[in-house]
MARBA-3410 file (N, C-alpha, C, O; in Angstrom, 1 decimal):
89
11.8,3.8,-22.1,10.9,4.0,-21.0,11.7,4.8,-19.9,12.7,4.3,-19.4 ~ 11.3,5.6,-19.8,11.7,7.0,-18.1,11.6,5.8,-17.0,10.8,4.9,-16.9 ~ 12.9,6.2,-16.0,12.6,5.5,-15.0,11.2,5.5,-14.3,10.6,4.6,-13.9 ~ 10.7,7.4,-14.5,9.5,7.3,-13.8,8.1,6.3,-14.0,7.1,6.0,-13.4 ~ 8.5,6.2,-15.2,7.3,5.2,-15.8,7.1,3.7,-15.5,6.2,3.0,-15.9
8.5,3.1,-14.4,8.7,2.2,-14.2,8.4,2.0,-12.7,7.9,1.0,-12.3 ~ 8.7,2.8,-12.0,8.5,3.1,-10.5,6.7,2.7,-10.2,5.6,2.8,-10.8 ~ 7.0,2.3,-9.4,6.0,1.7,-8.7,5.8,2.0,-6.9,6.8,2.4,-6.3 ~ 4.8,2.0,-6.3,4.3,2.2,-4.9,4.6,1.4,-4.7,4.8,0.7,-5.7 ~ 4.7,0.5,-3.4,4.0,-0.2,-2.0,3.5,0.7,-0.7,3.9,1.7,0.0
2.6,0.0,-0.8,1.5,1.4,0.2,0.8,0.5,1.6,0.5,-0.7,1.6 ~ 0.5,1.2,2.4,-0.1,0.5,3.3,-1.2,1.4,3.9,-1.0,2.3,4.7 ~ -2.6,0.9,3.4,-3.6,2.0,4.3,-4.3,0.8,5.3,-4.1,-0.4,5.1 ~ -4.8,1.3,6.2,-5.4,1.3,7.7,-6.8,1.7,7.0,-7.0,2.5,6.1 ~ -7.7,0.9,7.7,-9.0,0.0,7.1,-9.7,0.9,8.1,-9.1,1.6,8.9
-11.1,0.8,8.0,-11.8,1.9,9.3,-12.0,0.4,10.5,-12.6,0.4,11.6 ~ -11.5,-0.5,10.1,-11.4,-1.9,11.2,-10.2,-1.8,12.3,-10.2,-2.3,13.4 ~ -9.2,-1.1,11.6,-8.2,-0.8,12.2,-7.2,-1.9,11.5,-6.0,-1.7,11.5 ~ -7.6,-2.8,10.9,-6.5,-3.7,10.5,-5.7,-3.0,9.0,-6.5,-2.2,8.4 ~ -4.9,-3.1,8.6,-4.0,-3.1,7.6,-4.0,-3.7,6.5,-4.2,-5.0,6.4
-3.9,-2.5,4.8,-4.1,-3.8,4.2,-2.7,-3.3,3.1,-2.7,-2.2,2.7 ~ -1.7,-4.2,2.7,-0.4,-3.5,2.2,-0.6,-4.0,0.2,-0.8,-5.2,0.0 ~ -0.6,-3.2,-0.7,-0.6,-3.5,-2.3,0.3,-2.2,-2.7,0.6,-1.1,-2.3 ~ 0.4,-3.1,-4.0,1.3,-1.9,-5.2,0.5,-1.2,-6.1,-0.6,-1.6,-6.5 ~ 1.0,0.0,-6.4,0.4,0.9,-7.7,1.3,1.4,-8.4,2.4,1.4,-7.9
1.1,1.9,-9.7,1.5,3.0,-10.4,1.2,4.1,-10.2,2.0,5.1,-10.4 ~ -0.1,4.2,-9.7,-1.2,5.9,-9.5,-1.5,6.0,-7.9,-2.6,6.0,-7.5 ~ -0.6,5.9,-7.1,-1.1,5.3,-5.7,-2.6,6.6,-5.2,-3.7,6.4,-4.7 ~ -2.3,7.5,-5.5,-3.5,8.6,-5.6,-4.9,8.0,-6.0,-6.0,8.2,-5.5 ~ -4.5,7.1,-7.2,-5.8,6.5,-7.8,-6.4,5.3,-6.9,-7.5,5.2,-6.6
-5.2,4.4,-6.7,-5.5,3.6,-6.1,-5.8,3.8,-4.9,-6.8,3.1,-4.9 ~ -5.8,4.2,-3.9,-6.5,5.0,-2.6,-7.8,5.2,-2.9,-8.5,4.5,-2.1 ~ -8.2,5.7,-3.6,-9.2,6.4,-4.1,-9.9,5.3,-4.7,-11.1,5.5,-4.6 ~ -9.8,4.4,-5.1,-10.6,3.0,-5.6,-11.2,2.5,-4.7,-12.3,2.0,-4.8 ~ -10.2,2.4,-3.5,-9.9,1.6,-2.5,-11.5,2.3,-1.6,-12.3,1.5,-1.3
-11.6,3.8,-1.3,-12.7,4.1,-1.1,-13.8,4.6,-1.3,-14.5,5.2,-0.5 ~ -14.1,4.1,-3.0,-14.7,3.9,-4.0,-15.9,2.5,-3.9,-17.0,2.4,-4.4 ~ -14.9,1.4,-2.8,-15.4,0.3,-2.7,-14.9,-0.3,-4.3,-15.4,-1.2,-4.9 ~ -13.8,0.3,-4.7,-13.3,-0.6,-6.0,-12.4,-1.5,-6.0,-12.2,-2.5,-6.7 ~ -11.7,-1.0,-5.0,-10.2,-1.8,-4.8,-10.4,-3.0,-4.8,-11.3,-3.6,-5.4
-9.3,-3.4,-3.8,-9.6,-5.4,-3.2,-10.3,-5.7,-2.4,-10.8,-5.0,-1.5 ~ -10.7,-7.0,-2.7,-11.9,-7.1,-2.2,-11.7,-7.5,-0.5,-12.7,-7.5,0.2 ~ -10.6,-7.7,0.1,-10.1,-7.1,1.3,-10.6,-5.8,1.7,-11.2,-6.0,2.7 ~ -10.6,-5.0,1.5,-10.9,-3.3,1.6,-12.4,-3.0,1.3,-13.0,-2.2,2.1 ~ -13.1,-3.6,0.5,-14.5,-3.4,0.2,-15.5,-3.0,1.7,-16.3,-2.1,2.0
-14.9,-4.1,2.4,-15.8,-3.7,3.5,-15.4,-2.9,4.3,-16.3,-2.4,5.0 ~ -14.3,-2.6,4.5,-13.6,-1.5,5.6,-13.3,-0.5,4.9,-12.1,-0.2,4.9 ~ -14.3,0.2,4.2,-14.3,1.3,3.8,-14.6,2.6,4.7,-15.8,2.4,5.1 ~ -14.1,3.8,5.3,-13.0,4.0,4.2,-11.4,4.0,4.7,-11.2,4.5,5.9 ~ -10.5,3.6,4.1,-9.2,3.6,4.2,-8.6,4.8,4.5,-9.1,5.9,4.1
-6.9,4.7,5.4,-6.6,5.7,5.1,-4.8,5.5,4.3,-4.6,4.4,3.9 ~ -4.3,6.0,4.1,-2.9,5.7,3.7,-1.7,6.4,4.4,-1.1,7.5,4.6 ~ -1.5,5.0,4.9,-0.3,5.9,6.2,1.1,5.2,6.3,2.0,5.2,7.1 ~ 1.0,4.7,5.0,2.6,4.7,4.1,2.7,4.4,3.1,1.8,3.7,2.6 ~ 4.2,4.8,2.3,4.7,4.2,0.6,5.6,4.4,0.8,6.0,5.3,1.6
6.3,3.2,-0.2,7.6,3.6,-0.4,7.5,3.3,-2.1,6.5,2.7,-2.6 ~ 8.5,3.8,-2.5,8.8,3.5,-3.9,9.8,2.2,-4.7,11.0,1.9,-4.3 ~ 9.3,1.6,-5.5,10.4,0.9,-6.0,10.3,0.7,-7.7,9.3,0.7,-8.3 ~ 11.4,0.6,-8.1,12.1,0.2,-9.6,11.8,-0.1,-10.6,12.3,0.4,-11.6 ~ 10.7,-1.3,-10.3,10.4,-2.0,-11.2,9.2,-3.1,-9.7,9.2,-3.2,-8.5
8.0,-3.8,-11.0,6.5,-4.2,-10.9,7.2,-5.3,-10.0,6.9,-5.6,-8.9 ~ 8.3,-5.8,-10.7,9.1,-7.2,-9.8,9.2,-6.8,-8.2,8.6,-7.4,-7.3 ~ 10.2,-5.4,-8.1,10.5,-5.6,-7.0,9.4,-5.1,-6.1,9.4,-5.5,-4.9 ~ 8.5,-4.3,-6.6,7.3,-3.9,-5.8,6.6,-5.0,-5.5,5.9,-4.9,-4.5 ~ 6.6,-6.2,-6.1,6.0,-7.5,-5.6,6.6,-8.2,-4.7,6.0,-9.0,-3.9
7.3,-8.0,-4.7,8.6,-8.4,-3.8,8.6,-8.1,-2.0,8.5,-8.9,-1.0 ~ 8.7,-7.1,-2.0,8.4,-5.9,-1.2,7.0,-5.8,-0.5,6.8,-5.6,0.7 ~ 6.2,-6.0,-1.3,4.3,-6.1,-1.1,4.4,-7.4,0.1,3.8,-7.4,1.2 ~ 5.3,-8.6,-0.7,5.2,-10.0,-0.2,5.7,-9.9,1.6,5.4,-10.4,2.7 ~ 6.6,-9.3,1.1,7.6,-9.5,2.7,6.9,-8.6,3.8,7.1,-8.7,5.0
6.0,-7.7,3.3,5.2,-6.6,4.3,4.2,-7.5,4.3,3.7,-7.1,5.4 ~ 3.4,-8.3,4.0,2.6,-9.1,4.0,2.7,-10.4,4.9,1.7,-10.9,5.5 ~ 3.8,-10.9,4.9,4.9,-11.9,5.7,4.5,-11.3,7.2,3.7,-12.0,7.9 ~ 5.1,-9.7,7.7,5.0,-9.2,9.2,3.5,-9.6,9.9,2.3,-9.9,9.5 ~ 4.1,-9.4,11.1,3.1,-9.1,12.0,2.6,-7.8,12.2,3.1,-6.8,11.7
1.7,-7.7,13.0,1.1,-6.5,13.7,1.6,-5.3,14.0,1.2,-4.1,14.1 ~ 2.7,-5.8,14.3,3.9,-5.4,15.8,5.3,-4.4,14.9,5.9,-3.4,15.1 ~ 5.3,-5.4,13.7,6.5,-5.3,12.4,5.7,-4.4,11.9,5.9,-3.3,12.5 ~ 4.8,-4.3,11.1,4.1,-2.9,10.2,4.3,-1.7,11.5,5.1,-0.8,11.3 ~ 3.6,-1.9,12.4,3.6,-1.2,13.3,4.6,-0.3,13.0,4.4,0.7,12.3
6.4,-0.6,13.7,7.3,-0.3,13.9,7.3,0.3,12.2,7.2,1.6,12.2 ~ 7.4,-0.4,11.0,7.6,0.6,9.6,6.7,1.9,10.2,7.3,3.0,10.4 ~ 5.6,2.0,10.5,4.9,2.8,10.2,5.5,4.3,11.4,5.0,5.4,11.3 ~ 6.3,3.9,12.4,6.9,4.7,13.2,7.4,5.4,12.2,6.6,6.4,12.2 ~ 8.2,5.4,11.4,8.8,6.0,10.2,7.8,7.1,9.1,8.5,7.8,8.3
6.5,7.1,9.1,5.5,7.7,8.3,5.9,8.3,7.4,5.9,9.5,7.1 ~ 6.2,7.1,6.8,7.3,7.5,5.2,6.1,7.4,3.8,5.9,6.5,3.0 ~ 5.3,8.7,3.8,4.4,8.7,2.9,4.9,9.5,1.6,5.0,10.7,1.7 ~ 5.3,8.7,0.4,6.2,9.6,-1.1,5.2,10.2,-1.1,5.0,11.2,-1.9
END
């Protein structure tokens, strides 16, 4: 298996609520696009539509879970501050 086939997103889109909602993908293009499809999580269903105002990349499904977890952990204040960075792969 290609590294690339192993790589994974953590993404963070901004809800039309204004709140935040942070998950992993493989297709982050696709998954965006679910997301304002009304397919995604059922978090996002209603605050359609999303926008995507960061990713980063990681290694492997592990450490993207990993990563998902601890951006999920922050506050308001903490995403915030990542999002100073507008680190969109």
């Amino acid at each position: 298996m290609s590294r690339i086939d192993e790589t994974y997103f953590v993404y963070i889109v901004e809800c039309n609520d204004g709140t935040f909602y942070t998950g992993i993908a493989k297709d982050l293009e696709s998954r965006v696009n679910k997301h304002n499809e009304g397919k995604g999580a059922k978090y996002t269903r209603s605050r359609i539509p999303v926008n995507l105002v960061y990713s980063e990349t990681q290694e492997s499904r592990s450490a993207a879970l990993k990563r998902e977890y601890e951006i999920k952990q922050w506050s308001r204040v903490e995403k915030l501050g990542l999002l100073k960075h507008k680190h969109i792969v």
